[in-house]
N, C-alpha and C positions, 0 to 999 in steps of 0.2 A: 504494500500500500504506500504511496507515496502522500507525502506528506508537504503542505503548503505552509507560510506562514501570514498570517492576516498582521498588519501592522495598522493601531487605531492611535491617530495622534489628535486631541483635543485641545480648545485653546479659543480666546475670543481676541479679537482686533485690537492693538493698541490703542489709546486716547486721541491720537493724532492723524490714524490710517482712517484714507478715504476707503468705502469698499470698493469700488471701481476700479480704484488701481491696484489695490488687493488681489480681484479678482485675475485683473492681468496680470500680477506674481504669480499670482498660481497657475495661469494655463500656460505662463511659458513653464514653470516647473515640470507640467503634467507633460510638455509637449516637446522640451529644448536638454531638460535633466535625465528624469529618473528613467524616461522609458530607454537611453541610450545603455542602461545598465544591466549583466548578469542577473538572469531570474527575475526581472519584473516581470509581472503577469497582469495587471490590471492599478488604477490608481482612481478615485472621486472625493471629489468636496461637496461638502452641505452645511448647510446652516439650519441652525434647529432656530424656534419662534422667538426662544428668552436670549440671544445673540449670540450664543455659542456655538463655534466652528469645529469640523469634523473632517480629519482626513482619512482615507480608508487605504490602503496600499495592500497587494498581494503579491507576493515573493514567489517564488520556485522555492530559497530556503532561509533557514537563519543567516547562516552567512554569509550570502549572495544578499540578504538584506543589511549586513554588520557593513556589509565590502561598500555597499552603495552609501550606505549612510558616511561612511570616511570621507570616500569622493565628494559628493557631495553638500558637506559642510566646506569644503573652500569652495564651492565654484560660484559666480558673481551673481548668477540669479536664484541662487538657494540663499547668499546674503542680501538680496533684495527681497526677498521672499518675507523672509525673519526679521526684517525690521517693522515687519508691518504686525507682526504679531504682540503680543503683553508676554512677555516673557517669565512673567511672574504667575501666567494662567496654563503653560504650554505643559499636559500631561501624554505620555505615550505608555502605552500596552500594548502586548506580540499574544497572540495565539496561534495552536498551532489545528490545522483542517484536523478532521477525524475522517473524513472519505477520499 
């Protein structure tokens, strides 16, 4: 049985981020970063009613998700990305598929 990993990263907007240009952080992340990487399989954002933000990411595995997250944290639109966020609110959890 092969096994996936779900990566849930929550978090709400800094005081200062426009969502609009948020939003364009994010689709170049979904579209210019993560999908260039080992084992992605899938990535989405949502926003729930009371203003907190949800990213979903699915791996091939942990460590094709550890590898991406190194890369990643330098490259210029992952630090565009992160400034828009509250860093004081930013939680991540990994799960692992069961089918």
């Amino acid at each position: 049985m092969a096994v996936a990993v779900i990566e849930i990263t929550t978090f709400r907007l800094a005081p200062h981020a426009e969502e609009h240009a948020f939003l364009d952080a994010d689709r170049r992340v979904q579209t210019e970063v993560v999908p260039n990487h080992p084992g992605f399989l899938r990535r989405t954002t949502a926003r729930g009613d009371d203003g907190a933000w949800l990213v979903v990411v699915l791996w091939r595995s942990a460590d094709e998700a550890d590898a991406s997250r190194r890369v990643a944290e330098d490259h210029p639109v992952t630090r565009e990305f992160t400034e828009f966020l509250d860093a004081t609110s930013i939680r991540t959890a990994r799960y692992s598929t069961l089918d």
